[in-house]
N, C-alpha and C positions, 0 to 999 in steps of 0.2 A: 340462241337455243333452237335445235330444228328436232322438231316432234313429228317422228319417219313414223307411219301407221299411226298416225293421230289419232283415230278411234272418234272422242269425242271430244279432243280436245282437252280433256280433263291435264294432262301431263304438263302441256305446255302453256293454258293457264295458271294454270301453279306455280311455275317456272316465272312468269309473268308477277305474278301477286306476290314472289320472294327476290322477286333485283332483278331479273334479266330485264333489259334495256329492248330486247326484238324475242320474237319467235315466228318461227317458218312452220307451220302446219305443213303435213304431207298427206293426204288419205286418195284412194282410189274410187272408194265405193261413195255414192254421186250423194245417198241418205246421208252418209254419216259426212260428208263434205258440206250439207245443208246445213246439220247439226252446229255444227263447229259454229258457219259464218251465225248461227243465231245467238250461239253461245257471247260470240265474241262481241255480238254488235248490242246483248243483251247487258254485258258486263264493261261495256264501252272501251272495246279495245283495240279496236279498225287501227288508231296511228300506230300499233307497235306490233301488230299482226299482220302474216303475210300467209294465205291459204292456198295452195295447190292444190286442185283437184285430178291428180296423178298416179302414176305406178312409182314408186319407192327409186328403181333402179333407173327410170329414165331418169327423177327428179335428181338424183346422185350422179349422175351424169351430166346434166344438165350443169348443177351447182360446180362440177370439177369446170368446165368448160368455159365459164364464164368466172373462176378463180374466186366464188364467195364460198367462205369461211364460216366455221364456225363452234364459237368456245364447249358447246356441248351439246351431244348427238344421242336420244332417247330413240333404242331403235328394240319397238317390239312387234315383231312380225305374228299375222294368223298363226297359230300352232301347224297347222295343214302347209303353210310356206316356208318355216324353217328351214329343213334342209336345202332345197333350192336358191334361197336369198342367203344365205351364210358364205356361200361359197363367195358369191360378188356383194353382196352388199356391205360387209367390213374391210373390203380395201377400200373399195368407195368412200365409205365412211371414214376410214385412215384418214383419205387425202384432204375430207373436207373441213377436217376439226384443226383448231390453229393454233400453232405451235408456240408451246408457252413456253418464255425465255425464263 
């Protein structure tokens, strides 16, 4: 599960506490990056938790590059960034979600 604008986390917790097996935190802003790792270390969940303190389109980038995958892609950008991530963040996001046979 990769939780693109993490916020607080809340998304891919949940994700976490219904089956997913991992989740990739994404968030840029350095508080709500805080937030998360407290969240996570609060609900003990460091071995299936991976937090990026990043921009959405490098980390999608990034993930293309190094060919990880992933079965489902929570992607809610600031309202203020919409239109600018729309245009590149859902190919991105295409390439990174894994194809189910």
């Amino acid at each position: 599960f990769l939780d693109l604008f993490a916020g607080s986390g809340a998304m891919g917790i949940e994700a976490l506490s219904r089956g997913a097996a991992k989740t990739t935190f994404v968030e840029r802003d350095r508080t709500s990056y805080r937030t998360i790792e407290k969240n996570i270390e609060k609900l003990d969940l460091k071995s299936v938790s991976i937090i990026l303190c990043e921009e959405a389109l490098r980390a999608l980038s990034f993930f293309h590059r190094t060919g990880q995958k992933f079965d489902l892609i929570f992607l809610d950008p600031p309202y203020a960034d919409i239109s600018t991530l729309s245009q590149d963040a859902l190919p991105l996001s295409a390439q990174a979600v894994k194809a189910l046979d």
